[in-house]
C-alpha positions in Angstrom: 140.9 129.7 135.8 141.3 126.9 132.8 138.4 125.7 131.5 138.0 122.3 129.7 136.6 121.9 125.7 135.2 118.3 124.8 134.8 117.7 121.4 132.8 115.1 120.6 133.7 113.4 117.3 137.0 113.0 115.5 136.3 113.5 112.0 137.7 116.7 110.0 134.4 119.7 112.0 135.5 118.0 115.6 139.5 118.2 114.7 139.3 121.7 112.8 137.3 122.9 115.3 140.2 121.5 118.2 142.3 123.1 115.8 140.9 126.4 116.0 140.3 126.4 119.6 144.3 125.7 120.4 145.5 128.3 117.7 143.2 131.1 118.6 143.8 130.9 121.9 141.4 128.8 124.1 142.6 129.2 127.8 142.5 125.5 128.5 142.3 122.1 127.7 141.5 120.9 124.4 140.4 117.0 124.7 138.6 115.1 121.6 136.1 112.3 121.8 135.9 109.7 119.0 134.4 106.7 118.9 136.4 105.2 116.1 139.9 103.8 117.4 141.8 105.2 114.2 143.8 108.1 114.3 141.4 111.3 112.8 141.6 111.1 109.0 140.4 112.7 106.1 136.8 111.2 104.2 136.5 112.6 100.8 139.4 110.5 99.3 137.6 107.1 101.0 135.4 107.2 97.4 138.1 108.3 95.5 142.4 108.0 95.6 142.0 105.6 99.1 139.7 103.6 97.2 141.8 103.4 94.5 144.8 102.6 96.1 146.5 105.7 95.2 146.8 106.7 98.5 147.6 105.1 101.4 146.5 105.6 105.2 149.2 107.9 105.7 148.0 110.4 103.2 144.0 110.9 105.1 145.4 112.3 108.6 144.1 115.6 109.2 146.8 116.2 112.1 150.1 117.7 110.7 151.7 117.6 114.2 152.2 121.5 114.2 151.6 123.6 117.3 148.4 123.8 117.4 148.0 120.1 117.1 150.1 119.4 120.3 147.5 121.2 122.4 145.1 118.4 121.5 144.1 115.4 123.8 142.7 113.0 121.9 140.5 109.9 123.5 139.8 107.7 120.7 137.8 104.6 120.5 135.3 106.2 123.4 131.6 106.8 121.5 129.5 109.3 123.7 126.5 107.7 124.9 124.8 110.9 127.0 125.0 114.3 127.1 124.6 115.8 130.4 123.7 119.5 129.6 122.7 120.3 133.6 125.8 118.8 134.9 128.1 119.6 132.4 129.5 115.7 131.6 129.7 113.7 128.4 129.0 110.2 129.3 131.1 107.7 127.3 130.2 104.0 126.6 132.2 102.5 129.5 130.3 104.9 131.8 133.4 107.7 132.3 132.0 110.3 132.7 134.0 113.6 131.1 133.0 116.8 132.4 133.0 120.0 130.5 133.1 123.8 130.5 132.1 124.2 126.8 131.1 120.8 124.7 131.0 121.2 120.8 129.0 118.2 119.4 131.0 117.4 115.9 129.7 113.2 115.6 128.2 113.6 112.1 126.6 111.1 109.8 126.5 107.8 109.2 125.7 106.4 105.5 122.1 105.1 105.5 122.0 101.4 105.5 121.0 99.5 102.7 117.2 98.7 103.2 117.6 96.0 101.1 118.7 92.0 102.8 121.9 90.4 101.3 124.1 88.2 103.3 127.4 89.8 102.4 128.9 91.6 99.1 126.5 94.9 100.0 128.5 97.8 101.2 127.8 101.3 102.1 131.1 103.6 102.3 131.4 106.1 105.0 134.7 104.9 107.3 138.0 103.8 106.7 137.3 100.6 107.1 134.5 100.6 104.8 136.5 101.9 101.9 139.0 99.4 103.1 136.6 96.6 102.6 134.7 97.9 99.4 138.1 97.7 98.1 139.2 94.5 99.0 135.8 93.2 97.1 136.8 95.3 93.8 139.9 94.0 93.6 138.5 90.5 92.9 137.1 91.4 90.3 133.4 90.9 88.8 130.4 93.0 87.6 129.5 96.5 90.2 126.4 97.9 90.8 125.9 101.4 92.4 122.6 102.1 93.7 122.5 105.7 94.2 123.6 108.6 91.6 124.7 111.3 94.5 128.3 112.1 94.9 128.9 109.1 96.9 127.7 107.0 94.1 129.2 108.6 90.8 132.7 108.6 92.8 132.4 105.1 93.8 131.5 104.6 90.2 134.4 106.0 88.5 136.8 104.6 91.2 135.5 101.0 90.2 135.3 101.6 86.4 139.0 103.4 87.1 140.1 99.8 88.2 138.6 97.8 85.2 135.5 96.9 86.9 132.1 96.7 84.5 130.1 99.2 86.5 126.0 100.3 86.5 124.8 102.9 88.2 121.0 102.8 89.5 118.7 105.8 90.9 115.4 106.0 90.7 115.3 109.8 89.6 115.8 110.6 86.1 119.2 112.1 86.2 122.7 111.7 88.7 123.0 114.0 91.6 119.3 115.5 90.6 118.9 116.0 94.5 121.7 118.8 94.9 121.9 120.1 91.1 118.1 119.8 89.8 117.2 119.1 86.8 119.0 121.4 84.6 122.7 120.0 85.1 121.9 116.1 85.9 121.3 115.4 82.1 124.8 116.7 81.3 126.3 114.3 83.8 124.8 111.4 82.6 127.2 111.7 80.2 130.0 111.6 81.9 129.4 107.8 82.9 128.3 106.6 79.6 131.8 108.0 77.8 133.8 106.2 80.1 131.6 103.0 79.5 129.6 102.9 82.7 126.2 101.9 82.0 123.3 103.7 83.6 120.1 103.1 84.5 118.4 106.3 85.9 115.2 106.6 86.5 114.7 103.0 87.8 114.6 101.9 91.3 115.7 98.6 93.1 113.3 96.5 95.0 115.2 93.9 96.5 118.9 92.6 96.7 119.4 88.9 96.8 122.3 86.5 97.4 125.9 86.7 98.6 129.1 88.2 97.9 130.4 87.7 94.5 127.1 86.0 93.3 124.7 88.6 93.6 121.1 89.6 92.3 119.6 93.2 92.0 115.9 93.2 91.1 114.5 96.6 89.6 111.0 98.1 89.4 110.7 97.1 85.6 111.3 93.5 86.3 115.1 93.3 85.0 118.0 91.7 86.9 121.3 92.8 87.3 124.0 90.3 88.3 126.6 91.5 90.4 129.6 90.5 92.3 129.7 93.5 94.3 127.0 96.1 95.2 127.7 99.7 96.3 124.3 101.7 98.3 125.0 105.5 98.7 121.6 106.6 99.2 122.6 109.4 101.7 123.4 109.8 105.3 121.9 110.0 108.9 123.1 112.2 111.5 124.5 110.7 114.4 122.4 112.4 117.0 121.0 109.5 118.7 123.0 109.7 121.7 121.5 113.3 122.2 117.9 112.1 122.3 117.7 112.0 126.3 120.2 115.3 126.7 116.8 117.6 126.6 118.5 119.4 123.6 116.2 120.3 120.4 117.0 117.7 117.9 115.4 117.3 114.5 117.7 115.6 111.8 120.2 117.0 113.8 121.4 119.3 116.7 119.1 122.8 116.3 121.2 125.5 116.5 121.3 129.5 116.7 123.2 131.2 113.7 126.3 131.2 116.0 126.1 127.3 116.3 125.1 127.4 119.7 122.7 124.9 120.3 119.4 126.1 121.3 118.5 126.8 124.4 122.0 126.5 125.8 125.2 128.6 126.6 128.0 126.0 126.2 126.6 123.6 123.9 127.7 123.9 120.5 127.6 121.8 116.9 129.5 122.2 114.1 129.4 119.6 110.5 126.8 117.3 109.0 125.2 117.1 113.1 124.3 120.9 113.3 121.4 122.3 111.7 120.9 126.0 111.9 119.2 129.0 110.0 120.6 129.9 107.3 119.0 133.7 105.4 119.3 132.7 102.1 117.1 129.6 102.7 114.3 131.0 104.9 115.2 128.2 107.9 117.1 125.7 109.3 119.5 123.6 107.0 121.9 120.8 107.9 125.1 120.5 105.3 127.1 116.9 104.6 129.6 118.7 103.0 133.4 118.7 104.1 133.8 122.9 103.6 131.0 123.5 105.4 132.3 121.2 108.1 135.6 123.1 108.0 133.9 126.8 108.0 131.4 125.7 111.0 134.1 124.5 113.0 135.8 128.1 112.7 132.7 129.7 113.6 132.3 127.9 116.3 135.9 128.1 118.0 135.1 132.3 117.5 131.8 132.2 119.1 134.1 130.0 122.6 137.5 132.3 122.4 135.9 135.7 121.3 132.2 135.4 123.0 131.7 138.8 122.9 132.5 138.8 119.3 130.6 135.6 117.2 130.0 136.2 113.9 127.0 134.6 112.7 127.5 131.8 110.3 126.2 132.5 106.9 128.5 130.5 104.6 128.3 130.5 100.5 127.5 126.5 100.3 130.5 125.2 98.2 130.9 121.1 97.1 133.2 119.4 94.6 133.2 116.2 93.0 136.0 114.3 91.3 134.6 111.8 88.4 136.7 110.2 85.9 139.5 113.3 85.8 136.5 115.8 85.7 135.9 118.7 88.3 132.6 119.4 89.3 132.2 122.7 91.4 128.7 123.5 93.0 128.3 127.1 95.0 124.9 127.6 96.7 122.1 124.8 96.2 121.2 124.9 92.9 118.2 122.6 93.7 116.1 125.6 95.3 117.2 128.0 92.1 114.5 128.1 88.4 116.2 130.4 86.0 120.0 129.0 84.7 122.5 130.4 82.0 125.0 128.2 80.9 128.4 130.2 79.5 131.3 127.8 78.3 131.4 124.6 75.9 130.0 121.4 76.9 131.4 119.5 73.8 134.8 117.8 73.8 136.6 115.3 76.2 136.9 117.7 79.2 134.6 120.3 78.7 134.8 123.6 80.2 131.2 125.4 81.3 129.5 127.6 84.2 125.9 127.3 85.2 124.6 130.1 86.4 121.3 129.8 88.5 118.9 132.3 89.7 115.2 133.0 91.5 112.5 135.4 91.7 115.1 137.6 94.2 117.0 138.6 90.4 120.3 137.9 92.4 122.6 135.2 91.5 121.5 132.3 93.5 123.8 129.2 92.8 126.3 127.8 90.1 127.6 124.6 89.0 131.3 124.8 87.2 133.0 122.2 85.0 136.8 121.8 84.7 136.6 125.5 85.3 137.8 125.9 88.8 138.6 130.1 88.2 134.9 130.2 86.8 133.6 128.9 90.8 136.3 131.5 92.8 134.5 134.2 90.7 131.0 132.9 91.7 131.7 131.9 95.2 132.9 136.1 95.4 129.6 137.0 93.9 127.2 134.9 95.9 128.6 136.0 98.9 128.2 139.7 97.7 125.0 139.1 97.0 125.0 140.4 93.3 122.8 141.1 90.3 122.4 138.0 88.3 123.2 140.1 85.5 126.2 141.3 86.5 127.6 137.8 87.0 126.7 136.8 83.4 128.8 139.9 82.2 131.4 138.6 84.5 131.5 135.1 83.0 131.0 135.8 79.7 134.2 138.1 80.4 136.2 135.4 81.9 135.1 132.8 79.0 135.9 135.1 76.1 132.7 134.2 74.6 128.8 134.4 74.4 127.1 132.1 76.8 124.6 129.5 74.7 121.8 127.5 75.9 119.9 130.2 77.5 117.2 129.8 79.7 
């Protein structure tokens, strides 16, 4: 007898995870639920080459119309309003109801608004059309200010400053991306901005946001102003699990989940990307990731757990991240932030460094790493982490691979 998978959400976990269901053999219909009306596209070059202009719309879509692909219903433009887990039915906006045999919830996040009032000229970037918009407002031109020193913010940064835009960056902690890295590498990125003539000003936080588009005021904590025309916030993200509130399912910052994705408490109900939250062994308890790999690695785990269910696999993934600033690769495997001990093997001086960063905690494994411009450096550390091995051993290795003694050691 078919059966009938809803995926709700259209971005890259709800599509991969569609993806996986048709090619590995899911004995039914495949049907996707998105509440934007744009075809599904691709979000990690919204901060970067879209926002440039370097690529167009053509270049996000995360459908290459193979076979697997035209096994796909999509119904776009239809947000999910209820989720019916008695009944089996996804309850859209208009009141359709879609029933279901299995449901994966894939809706994600949404950026977090700015908490500060401006009239216009204040943009968060998390859609298509907000990177469509940011860019319309850096293409005429005038001072930028980024509040926020995460991914979203340094890429935004360098985008603008790539474009000939006079750009500062704000965060009130002490160094840029300090929430995922720590405090070892943040310091070493600062860097990064100030040689390419973006001012920074870490360590300082905004308190309001006054004025309009093109004429705006950004008041910090030490009583300066910045003037701005334009004003970027990427001070994180929300998961978009509002709709789930009255479903009876267990959500706290996002769907709760069992390590096969499943959501708690139910058979059918599953979650894959920046939504899910589920217990991970390294960490000690649940985690939710907003990053596109793990997005892409959930939604394969979760396809396995629907078309093999006497087979799941539980999902224990090696966290991986990148982040492209002013022609610089930066690689992060694990979460530094919950490491102490780090070794740092490479060079760190010159125009495009090359360096690993090497973490560790009191297990004496290797715990996380950072790479610079060193991409063959993070293939040999994601191999590691996910073996599990001696933080000793993966020095060795490194050194080996850099041809030299590490310095800076910790």
């Amino acid at each position: 007898m078919s059966r009938t998978a809803v995926v709700v959400g259209s971005s890259v976990a709800g599509i991969r995870t569609a993806q996986a269901l048709s090619a590995g053999g899911f004995d039914g219909r495949v049907l996707v639920v998105g509440a934007e009306n744009t075809e599904p596209y691709d979000k990690p070059p919204l901060s970067k080459h879209f926002l440039t202009g370097a690529w167009d719309t053509g270049r996000l879509s995360l459908l290459n119309g193979g076979p697997a692909d035209e096994r796909i219903e999509l119904r776009l433009g239809a947000a999910a309003e209820h989720l019916d887990v008695a009944d089996k039915q996804v309850r859209l906006a208009d009141g359709t109801r879609v029933p279901y045999d299995v449901c994966v919830i894939a809706t994600g996040a949404s950026a977090r608004p700015s908490p500060w009032a401006a009239r216009d000229g204040v943009h968060v970037l998390r859609t298509l059309q907000d990177s469509a918009a940011l860019r319309r407002d850096l293409l005429r031109g005038g001072e930028v200010v980024v509040v926020g020193g995460g991914f979203i913010g340094a890429e935004v940064a360098a985008a603008a400053s790539g474009l000939g835009r006079p750009v500062t960056v704000v965060d009130p902690l002490p160094d840029p991306m300090a929430r995922v890295l720590g405090p070892q590498v943040g310091p070493l990125l600062t860097g990064i901005h100030e040689r390419h003539g973006v001012r920074t000003r870490f360590g300082t936080a905004v308190v309001a946001i006054e004025g309009t588009s093109g004429d705006l005021r950004v008041l910090l904590d030490d009583g300066s102003v910045l003037a701005a025309s334009t004003v970027v916030v990427g001070i994180g993200a929300v998961p978009n699990d509002g709709w789930l509130r009255s479903s009876g399912l267990d959500i706290a910052d996002g769907v709760i989940c069992d390590e096969y994705c499943r959501a708690r408490g139910t058979q059918d109900v599953f979650a894959a990307g920046d939504v899910a939250r589920w217990p991970h062994p390294r960490h000690g308890g649940h985690v939710r990731v907003e990053h596109w790999t793990n997005a892409v690695e959930q939604a394969a785990c979760v396809a396995r757990a629907i078309v093999r269910p006497g087979e799941p696999l539980p999902y224990r993934p090696v966290e991986y991240v990148w982040s492209d600033q002013y022609g610089w690769k930066i690689q992060i495997a694990g979460s530094p932030a919950r490491m102490g001990g780090h070794t740092l093997i490479g060079d760190l001086t010159g125009d495009r460094p090359r360096a690993a960063v090497a973490y560790t905690d009191t297990t004496g494994r290797l715990g996380a790493a950072v790479t610079l411009n060193w991409p063959r450096a993070l293939v040999t550390c994601r191999r590691l982490l996910a073996a599990e091995a001696d933080y000793t051993q993966a020095i060795a290795e490194l050194d080996v691979l850099a041809d030299a003694r590490p310095t800076g050691r910790r």
